[in-house]
N, C-alpha and C positions, 0 to 999 in steps of 0.2 A: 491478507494472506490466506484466509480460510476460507475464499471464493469458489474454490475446486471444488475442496472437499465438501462443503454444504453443498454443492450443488450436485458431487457424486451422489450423497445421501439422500438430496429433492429435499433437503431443508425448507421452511417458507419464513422460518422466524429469525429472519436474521435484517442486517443493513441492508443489501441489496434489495432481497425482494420486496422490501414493506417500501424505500425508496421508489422503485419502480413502481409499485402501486401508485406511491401516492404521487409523483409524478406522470406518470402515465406514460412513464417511455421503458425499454428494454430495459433486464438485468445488465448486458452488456454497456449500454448507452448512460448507466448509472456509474458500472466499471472504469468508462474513459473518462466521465465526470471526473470519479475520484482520484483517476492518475490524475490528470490535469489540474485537480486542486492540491495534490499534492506536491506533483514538483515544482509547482508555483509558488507553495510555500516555502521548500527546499533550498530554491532560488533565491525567495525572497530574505531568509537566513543567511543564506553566504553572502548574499549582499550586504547585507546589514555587518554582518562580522569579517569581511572583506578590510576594515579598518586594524582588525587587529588579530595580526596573522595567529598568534596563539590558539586566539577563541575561536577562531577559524578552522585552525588545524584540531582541535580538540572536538568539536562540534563535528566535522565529517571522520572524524574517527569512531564518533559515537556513532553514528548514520550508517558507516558502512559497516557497525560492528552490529546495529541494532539489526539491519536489514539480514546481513551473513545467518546468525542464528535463529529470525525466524526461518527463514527461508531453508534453512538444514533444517530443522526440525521434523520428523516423521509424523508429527500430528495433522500438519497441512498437506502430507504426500507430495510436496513438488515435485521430488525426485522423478513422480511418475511419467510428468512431463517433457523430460529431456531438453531442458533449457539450456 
């Protein structure tokens, strides 16, 4: 979530850029990494909890509760964005 905003700042100590370093591929190419790992993981939860619709429904409640408030949050500027 705080992709933006370090990089409005030119942050360098952060996930991304030491990533990128040490991989040797782009900020961005790090960025699509970590979506990709992460709704693979997203995935791989609903599947898993797919058996039991409760834990299911409870677990993407959390998800899109956890997501909703970062993403309001004025400390990461998304808004700037107009998503």
């Amino acid at each position: 979530m705080s992709f933006y905003k370090e990089e409005l700042y030119a942050e360098c100590s952060n996930y991304m850029t030491l990533m990128a370093k040490i991989s040797r591929t782009s900020k961005q190419g790090v960025l699509e990494n970590m979506i990709n790992q992460t709704t693979a993981a997203y995935r791989r939860v609903v599947g898993t909890l797919s058996a039991s619709p409760e834990a299911l429904d409870a677990f993407q409640k959390f998800a899109y509760g956890y997501i909703e408030f970062h993403a309001s949050d004025p400390r990461y500027r998304l808004s700037e964005l107009n998503l």
